[in-house]
Backbone bond lengths (Angstrom), bond angles and torsions (degrees), N, CA, C in turn:
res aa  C-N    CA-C-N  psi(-1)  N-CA   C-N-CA  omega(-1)  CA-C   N-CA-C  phi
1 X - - - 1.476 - - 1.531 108.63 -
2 X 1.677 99.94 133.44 1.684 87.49 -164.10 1.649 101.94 -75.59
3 X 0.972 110.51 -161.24 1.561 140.11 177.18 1.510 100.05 -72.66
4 X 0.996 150.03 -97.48 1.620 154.55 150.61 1.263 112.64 -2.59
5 X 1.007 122.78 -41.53 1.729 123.12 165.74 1.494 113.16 -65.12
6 X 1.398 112.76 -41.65 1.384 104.82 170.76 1.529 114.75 -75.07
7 X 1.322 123.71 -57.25 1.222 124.57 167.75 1.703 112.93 -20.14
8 X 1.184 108.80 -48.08 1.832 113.43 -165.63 1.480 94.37 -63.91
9 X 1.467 117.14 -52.57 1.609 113.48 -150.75 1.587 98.21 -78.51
10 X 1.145 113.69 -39.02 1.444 111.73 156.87 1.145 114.25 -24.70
11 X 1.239 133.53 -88.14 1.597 150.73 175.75 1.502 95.43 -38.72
12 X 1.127 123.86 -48.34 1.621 124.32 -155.08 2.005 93.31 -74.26
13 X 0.974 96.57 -59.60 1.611 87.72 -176.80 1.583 125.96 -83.15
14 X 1.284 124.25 -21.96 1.494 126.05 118.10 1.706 115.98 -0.31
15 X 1.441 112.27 -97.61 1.126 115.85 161.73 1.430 149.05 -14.69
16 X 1.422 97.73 -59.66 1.362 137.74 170.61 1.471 112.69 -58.72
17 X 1.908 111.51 -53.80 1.649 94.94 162.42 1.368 119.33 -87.96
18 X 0.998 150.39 -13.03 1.328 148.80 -170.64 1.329 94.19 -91.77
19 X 1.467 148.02 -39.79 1.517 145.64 140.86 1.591 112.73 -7.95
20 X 1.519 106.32 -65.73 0.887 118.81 -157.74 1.410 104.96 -71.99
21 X 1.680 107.65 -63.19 1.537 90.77 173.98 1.682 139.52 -63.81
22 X 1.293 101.09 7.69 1.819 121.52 177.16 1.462 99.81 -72.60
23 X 1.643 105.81 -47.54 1.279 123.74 -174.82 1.687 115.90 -35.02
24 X 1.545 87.00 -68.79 1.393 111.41 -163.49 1.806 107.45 -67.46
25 X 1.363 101.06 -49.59 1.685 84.08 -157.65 1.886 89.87 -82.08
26 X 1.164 126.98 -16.35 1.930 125.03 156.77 1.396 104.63 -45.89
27 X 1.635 126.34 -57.31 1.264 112.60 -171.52 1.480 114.82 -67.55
28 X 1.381 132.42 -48.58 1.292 125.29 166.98 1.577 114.26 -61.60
29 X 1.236 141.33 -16.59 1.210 127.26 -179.60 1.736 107.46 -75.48
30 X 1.617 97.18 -32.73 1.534 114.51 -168.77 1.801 104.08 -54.27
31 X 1.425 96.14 -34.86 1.793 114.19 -151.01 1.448 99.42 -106.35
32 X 1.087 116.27 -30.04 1.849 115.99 178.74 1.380 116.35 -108.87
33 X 1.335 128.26 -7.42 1.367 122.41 -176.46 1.926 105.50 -75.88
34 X 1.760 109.10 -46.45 1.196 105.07 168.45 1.448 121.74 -39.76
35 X 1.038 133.45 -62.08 1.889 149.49 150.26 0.909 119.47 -10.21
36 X 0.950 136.25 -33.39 1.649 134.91 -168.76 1.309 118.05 -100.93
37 X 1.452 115.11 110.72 1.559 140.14 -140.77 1.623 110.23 -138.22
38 X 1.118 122.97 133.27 1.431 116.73 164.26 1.296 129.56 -20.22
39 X 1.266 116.72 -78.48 1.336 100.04 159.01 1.770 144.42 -67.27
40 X 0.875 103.21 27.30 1.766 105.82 155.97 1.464 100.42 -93.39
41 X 1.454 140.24 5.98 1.214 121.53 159.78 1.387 121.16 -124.42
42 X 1.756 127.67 29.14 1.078 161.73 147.71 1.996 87.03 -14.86
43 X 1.103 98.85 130.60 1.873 97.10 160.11 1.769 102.26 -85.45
44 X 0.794 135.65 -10.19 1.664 120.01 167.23 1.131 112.91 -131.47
45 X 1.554 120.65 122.57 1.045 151.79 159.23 1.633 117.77 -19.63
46 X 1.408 130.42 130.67 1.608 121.22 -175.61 1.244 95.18 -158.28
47 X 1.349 126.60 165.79 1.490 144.55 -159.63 2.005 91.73 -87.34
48 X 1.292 107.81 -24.79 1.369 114.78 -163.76 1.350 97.26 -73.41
49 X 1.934 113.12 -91.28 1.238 129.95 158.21 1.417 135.28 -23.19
50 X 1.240 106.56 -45.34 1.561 107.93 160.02 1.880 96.06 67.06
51 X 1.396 135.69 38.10 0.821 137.81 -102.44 2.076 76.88 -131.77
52 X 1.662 111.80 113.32 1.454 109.94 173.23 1.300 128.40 -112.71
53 X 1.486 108.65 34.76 1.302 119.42 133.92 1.455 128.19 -26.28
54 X 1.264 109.51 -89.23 1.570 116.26 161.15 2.003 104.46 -15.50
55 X 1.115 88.54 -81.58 1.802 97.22 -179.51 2.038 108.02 -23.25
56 X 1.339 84.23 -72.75 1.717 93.65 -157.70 2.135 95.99 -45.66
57 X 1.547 100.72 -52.71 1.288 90.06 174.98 1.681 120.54 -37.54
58 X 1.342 97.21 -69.50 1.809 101.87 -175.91 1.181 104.37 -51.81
59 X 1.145 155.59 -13.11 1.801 177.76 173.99 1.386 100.37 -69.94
60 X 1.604 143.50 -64.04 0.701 112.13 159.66 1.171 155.84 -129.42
61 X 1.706 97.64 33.83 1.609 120.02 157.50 1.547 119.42 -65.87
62 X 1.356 99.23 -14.80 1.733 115.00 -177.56 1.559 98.85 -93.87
63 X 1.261 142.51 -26.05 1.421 142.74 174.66 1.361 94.53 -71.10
64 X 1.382 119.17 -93.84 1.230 118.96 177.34 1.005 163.16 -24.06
65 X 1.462 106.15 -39.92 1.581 119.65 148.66 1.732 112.18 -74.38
66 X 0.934 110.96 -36.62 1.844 102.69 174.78 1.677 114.92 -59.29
67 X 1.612 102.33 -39.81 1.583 97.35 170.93 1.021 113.53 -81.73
68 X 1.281 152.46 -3.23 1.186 162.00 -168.80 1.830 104.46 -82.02
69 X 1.493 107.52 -57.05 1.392 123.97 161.64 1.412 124.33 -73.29
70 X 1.398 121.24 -25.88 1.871 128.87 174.68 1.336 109.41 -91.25
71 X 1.482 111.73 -25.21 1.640 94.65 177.52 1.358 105.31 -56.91
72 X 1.591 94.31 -82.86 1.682 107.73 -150.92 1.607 109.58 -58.87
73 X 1.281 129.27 12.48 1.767 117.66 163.77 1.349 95.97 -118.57
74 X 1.426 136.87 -21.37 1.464 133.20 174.18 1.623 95.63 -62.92
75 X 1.522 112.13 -78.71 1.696 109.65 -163.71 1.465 105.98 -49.27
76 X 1.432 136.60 -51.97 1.496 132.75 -161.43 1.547 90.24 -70.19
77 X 0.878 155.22 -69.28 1.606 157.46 159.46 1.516 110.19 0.42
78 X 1.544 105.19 -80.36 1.986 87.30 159.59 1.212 137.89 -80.37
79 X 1.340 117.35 33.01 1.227 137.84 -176.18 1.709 105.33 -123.95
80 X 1.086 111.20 -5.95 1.680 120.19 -174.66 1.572 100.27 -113.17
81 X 1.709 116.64 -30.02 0.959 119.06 160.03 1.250 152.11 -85.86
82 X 1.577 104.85 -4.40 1.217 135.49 176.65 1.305 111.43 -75.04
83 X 1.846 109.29 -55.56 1.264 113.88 -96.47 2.067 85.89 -116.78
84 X 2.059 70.06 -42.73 2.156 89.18 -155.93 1.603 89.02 -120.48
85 X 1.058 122.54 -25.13 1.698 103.76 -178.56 1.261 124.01 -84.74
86 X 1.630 119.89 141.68 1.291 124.81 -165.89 1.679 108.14 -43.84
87 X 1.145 122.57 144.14 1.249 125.70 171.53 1.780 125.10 -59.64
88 X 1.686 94.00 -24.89 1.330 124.20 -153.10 1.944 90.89 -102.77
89 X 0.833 109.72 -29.37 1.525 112.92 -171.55 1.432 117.18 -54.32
90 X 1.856 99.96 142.60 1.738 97.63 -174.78 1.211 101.12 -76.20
91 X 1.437 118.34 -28.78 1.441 128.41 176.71 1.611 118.34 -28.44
92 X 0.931 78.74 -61.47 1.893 106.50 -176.76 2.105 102.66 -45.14
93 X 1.234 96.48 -67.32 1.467 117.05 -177.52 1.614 108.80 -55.58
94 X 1.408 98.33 -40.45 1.704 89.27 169.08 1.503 121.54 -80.77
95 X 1.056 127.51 -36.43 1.709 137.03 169.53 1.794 110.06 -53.29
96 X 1.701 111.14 -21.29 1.545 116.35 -179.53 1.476 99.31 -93.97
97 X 1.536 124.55 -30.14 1.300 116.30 -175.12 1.455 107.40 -77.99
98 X 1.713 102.50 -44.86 1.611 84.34 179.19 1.373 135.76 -90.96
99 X 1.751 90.94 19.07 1.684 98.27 164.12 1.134 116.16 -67.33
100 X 1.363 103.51 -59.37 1.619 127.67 -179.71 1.861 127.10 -46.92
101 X 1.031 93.04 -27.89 1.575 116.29 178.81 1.504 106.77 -86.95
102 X 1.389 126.76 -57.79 1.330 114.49 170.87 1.389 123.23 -83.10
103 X 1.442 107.95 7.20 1.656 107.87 162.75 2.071 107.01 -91.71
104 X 1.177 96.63 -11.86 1.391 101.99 164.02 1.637 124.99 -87.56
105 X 1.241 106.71 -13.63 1.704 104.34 -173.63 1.494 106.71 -81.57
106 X 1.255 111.99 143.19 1.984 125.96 -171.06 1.908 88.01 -68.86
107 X 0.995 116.91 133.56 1.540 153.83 143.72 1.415 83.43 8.48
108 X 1.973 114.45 -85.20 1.250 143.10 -137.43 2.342 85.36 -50.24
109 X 1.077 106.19 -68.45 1.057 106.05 -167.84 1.448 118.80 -46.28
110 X 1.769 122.94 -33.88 1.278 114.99 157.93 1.813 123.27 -49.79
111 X 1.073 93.91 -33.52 1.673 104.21 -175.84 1.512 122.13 -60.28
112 X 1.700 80.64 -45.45 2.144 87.47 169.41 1.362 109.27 -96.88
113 X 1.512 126.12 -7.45 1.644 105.23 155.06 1.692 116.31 -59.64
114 X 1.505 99.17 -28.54 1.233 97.04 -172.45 1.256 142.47 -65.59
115 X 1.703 101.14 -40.61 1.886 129.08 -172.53 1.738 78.92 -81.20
116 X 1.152 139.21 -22.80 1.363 114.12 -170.86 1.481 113.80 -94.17
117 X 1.655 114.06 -24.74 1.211 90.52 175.80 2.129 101.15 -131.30
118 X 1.423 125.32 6.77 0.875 104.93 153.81 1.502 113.52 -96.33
119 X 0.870 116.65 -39.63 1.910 120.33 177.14 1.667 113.34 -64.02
120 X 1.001 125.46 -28.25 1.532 135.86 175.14 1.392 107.04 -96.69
121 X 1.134 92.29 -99.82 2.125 111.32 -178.86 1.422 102.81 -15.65
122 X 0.899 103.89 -72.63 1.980 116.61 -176.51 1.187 116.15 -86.47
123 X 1.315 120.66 2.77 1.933 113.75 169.37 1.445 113.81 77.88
124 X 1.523 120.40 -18.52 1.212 109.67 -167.11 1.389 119.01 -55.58
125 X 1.198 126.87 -15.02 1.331 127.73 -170.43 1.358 139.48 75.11
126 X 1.574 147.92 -173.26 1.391 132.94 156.43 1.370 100.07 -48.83
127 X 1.652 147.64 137.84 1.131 133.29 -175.61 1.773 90.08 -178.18
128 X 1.599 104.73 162.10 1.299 121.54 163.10 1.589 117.32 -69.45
129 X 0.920 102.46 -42.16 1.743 107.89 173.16 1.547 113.39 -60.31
130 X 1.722 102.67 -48.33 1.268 93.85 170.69 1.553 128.67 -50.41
131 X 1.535 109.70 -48.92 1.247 114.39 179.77 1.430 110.32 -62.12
132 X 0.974 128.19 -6.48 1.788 113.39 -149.59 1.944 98.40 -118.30
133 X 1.703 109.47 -14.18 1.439 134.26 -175.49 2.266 86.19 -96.38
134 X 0.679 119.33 -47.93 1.423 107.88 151.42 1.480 146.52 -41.66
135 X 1.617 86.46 -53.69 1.804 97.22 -171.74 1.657 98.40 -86.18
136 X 0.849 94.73 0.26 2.046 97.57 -179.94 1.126 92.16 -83.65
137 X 1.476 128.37 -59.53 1.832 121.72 -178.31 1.392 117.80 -64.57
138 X 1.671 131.65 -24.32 0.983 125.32 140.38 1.860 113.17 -35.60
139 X 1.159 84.99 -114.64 1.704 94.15 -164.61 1.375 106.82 -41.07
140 X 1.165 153.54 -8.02 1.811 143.67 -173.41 1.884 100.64 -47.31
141 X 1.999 110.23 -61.38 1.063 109.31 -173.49 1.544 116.36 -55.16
142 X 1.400 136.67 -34.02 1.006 136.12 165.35 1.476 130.59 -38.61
143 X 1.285 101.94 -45.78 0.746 123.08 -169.45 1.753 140.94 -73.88
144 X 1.740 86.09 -37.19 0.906 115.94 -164.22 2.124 93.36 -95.12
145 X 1.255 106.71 -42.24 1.642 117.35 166.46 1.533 117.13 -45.98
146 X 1.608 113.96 -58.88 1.005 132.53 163.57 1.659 121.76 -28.86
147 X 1.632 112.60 -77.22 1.879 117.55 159.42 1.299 95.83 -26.93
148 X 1.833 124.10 -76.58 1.925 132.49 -135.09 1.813 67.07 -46.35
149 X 1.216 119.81 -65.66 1.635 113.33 -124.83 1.731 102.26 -72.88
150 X 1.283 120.42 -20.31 1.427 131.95 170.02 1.343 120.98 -58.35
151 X 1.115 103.96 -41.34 1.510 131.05 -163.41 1.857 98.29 -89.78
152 X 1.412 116.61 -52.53 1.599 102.31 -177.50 1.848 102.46 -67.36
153 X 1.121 111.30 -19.69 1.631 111.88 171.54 0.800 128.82 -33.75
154 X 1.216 104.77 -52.50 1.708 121.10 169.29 1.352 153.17 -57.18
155 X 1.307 124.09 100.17 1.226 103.62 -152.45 1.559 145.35 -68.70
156 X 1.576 130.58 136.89 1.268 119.27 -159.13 1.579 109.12 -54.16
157 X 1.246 115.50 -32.39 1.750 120.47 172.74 1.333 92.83 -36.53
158 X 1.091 151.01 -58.86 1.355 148.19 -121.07 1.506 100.47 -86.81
159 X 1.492 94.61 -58.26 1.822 117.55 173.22 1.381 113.81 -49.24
160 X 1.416 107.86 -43.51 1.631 116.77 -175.25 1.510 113.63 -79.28
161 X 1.427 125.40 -24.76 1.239 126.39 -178.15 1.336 116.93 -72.21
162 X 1.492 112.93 -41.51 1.814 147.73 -174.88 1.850 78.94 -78.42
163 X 0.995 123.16 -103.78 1.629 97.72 -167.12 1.617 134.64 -47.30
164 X 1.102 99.59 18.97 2.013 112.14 177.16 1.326 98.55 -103.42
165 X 1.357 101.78 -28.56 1.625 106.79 175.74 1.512 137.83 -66.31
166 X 1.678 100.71 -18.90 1.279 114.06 -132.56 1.182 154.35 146.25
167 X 1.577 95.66 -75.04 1.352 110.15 -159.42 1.515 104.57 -83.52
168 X 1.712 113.40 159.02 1.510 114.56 -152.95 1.712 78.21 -85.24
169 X 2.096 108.18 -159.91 1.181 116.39 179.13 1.819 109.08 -82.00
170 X 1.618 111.82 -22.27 0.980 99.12 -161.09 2.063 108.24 -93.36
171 X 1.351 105.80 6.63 1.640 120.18 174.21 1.608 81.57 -90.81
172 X 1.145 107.61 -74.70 1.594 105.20 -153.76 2.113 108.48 -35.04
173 X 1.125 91.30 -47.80 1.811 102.63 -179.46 2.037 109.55 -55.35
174 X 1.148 110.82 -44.54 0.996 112.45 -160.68 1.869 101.56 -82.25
175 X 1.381 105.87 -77.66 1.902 120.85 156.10 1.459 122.51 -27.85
176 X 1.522 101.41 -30.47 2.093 82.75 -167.60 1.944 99.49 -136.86
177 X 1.500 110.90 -29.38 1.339 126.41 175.01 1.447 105.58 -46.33
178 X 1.429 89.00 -76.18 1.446 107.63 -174.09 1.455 145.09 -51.03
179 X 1.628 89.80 -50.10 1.635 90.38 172.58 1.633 117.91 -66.04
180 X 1.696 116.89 -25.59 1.228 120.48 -172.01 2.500 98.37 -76.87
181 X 1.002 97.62 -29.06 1.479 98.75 171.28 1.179 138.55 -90.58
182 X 1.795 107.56 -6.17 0.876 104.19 143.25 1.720 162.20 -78.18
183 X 0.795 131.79 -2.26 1.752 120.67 124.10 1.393 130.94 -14.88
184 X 1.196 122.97 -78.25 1.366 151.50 156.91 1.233 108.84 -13.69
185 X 1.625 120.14 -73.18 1.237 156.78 160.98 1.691 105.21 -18.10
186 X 1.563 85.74 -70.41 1.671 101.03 174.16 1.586 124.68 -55.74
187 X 1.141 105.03 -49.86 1.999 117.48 162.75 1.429 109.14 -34.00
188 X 1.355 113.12 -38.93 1.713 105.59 -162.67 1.258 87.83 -86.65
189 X 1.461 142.86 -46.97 1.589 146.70 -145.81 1.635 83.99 -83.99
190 X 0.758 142.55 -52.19 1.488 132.95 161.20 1.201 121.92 -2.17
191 X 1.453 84.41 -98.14 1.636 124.81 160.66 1.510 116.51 -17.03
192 X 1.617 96.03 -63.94 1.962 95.99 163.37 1.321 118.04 -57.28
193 X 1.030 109.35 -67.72 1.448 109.86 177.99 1.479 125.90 -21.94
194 X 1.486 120.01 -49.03 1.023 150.52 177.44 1.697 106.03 -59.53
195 X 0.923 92.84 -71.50 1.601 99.84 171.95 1.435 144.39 -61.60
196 X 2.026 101.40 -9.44 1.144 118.96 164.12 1.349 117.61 -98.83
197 X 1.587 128.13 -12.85 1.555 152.09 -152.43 1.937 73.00 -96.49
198 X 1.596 102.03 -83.96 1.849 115.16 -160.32 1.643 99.15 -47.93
199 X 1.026 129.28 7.87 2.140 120.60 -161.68 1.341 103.93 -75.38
200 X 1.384 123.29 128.04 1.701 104.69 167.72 1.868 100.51 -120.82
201 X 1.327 85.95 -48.90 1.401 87.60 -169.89 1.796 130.58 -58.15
202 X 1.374 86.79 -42.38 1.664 90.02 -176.00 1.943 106.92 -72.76
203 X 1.792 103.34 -26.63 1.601 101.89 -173.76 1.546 101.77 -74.84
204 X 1.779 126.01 -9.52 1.333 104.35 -175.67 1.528 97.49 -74.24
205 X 1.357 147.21 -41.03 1.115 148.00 -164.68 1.279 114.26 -78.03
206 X 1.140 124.78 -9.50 1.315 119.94 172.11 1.694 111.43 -130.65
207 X 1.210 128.35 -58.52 1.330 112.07 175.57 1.832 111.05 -68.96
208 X 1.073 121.43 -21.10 1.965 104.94 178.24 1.796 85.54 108.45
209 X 1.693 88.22 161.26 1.589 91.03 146.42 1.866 112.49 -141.51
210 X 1.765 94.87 72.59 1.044 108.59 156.19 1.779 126.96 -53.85
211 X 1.177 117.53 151.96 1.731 116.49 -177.65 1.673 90.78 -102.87
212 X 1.160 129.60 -22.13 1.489 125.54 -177.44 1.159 124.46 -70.95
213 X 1.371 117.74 126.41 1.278 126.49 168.89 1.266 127.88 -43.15
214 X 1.815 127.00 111.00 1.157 136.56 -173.60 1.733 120.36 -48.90
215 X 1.028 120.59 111.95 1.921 133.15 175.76 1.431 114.43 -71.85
216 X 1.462 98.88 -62.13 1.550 103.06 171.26 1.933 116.28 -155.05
217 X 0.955 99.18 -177.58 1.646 97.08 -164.95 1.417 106.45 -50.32
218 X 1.105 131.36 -13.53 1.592 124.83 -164.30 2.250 101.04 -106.90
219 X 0.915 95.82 15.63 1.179 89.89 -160.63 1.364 97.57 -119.54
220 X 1.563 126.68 136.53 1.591 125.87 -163.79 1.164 110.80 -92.23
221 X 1.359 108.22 -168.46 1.684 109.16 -159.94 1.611 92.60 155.37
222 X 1.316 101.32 174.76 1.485 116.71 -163.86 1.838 112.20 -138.61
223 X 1.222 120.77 130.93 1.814 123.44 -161.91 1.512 84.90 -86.06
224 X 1.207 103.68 150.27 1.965 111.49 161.85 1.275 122.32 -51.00
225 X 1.791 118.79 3.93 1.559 99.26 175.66 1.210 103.23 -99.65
226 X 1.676 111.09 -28.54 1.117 116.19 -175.04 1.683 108.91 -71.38
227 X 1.253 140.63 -58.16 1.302 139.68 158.40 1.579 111.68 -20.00
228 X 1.082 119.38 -46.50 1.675 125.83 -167.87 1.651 93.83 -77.13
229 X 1.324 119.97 -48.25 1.309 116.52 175.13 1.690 118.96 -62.71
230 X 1.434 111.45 -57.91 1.383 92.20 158.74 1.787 153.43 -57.71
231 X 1.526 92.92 1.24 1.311 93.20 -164.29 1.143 100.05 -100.80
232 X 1.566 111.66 -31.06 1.771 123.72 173.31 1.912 98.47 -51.66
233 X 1.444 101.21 -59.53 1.521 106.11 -159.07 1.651 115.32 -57.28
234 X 1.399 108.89 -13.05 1.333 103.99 179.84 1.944 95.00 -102.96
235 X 0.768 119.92 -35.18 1.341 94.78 156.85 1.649 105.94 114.79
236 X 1.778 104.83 -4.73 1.479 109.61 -179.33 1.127 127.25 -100.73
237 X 1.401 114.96 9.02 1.376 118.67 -143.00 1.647 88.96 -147.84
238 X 0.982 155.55 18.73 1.411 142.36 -137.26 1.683 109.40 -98.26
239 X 1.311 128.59 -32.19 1.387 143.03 130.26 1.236 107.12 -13.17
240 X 1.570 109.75 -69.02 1.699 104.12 -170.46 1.185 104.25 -72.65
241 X 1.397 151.59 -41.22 1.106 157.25 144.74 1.447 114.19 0.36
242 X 0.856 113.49 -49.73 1.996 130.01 -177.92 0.944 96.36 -60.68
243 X 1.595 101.55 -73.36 1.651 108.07 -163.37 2.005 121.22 -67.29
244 X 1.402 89.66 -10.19 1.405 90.29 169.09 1.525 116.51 -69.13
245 X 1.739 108.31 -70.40 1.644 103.25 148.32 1.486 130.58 16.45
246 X 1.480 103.04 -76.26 1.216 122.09 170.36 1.079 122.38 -43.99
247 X 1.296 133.51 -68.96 1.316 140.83 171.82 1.432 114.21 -52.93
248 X 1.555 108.64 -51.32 1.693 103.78 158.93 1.542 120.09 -29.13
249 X 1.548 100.99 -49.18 1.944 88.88 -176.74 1.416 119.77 -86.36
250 X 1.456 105.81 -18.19 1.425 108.65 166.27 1.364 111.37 -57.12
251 X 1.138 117.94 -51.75 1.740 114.50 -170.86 1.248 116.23 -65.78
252 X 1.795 118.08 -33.13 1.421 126.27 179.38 1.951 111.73 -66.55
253 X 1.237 84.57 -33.02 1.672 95.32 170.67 1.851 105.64 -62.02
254 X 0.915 102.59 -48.69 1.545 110.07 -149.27 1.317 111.31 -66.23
255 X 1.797 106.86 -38.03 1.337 135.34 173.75 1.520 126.20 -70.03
256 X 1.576 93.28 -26.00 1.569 99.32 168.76 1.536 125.82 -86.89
257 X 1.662 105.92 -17.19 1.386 103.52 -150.50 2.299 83.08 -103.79
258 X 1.582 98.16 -8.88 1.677 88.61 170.70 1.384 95.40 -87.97
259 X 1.201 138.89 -15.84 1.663 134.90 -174.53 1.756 95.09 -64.61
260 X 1.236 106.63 -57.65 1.720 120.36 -163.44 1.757 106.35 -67.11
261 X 1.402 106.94 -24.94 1.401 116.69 173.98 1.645 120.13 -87.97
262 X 0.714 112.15 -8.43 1.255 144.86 -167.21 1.979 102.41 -89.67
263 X 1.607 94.59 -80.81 1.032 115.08 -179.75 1.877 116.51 -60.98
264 X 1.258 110.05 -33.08 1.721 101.95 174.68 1.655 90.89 -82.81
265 X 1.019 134.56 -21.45 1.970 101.17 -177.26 1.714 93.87 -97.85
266 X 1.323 132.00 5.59 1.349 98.53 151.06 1.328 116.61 -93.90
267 X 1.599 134.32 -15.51 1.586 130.07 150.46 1.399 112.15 -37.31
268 X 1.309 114.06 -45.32 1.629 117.02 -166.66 2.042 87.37 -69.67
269 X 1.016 98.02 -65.42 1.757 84.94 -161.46 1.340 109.60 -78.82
270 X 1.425 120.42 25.88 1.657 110.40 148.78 1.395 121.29 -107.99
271 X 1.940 103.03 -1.96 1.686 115.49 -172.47 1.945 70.31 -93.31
């Protein structure tokens, strides 16, 4: 196959996804931007208003507290595996399989691990905690895959130069590891993000799909995918539905681009 043949399909499927996603968030912008009205951001919820306020809150008390709990054992995790664990270890090989395996399991099944043993077992109930003690076991493997693969990126020159220098393992990791992995780093926190924002199934079983505005962690409520899904499924609301969408990608935008802002001024203050 010549050279130009590859070149084309390149371009051709190139095209083809960036097409596609033009497609999609054009067709909902096309269909939900009309929709979006004062009251869909009402602070209390009504059969009228249909009002996802409530949502965006539980939206992103449910991001936040899940990364709050997935960062810091996801990043130190491929950083224990990178960094300090034997190369040779079965240890190692089992912590990659059962990353890999529960980054493969469907949503739905986190959802009924969940109502059974955070909503039951532990009493917590339909609740934000519940959901958010979920979406942490969601995204952890991501997360934690994401760092390993950032982190072997890097080159051992880098490690070897920083200890010719001096510096112990735990400067070298933080000063020269890091800032070069972070990118990488950032891709996976994305990635979660993403995957805790899009959740419907596993958050109906554990967070509720209350319309009330969340008080405190124990108290239910419903994320904007799940709202957008219910409002379609009953079939009265489907207008608002669009325009919920909408706001869905606004927020996913909004959340990523403080992740990326976030993440270059801590490069800056580890350069």
């Amino acid at each position: 196959m010549s050279k130009s043949i590859l070149k084309a399909l390149v371009y051709f499927f190139a095209l083809l996804t960036f097409g596609s996603l033009f497609l999609i968030i054009g067709f909902i912008l096309a269909n939900g931007l009309p929709h979006i009205t004062a009251n869909l951001f009402v602070w209390k919820y009504t059969s009228d208003n249909v009002s996802l306020m409530p949502a965006i809150i539980s939206t992103l008390i449910l991001v936040f507290g899940s990364l709050i709990l997935a960062l810091p054992i996801g990043i130190f995790a491929g950083f224990y595996l990178v960094e300090y664990a034997p190369k040779t270890s079965p240890w190692v090989r089992v912590i990659r399989i059962a990353a890999d395996t529960l980054a493969g399991i469907p949503s739905i099944v986190f959802g009924l691990f969940g109502m059974l043993f955070f909503v039951i077992f532990l009493g917590l109930q339909y609740s934000l905690l519940s959901g958010i003690l979920t979406s942490v076991i969601m995204v952890l493997p991501v997360i934690i895959r994401s760092t390993e693969e950032a982190l072997l990126a890097v080159s051992d020159s880098m490690r070897q130069a920083s200890f010719g220098l001096g510096a112990g393992k735990l400067r070298t990791v933080f000063k020269i590891v890091l800032p070069v992995a972070m990118p990488g780093i950032l891709s996976g926190v994305i990635l979660a993000i993403g995957r805790i924002v899009g959740e419907t199934a596993a958050l109906m079983y554990t967070l509720g799909t209350s319309t009330n505005t969340p008080t405190s962690l124990l108290s239910s409520g419903r994320s904007l995918a799940l709202h957008m899904y219910m409002l379609s499924s009953e079939g009265l609301h489907v207008n608002e539905a669009y325009a919920t969408g909408v706001i869905l990608i606004i927020t996913v935008l909004v959340i990523n681009a403080t992740s990326s802002l976030l993440s270059r001024r801590l490069v800056k203050g580890a350069a």
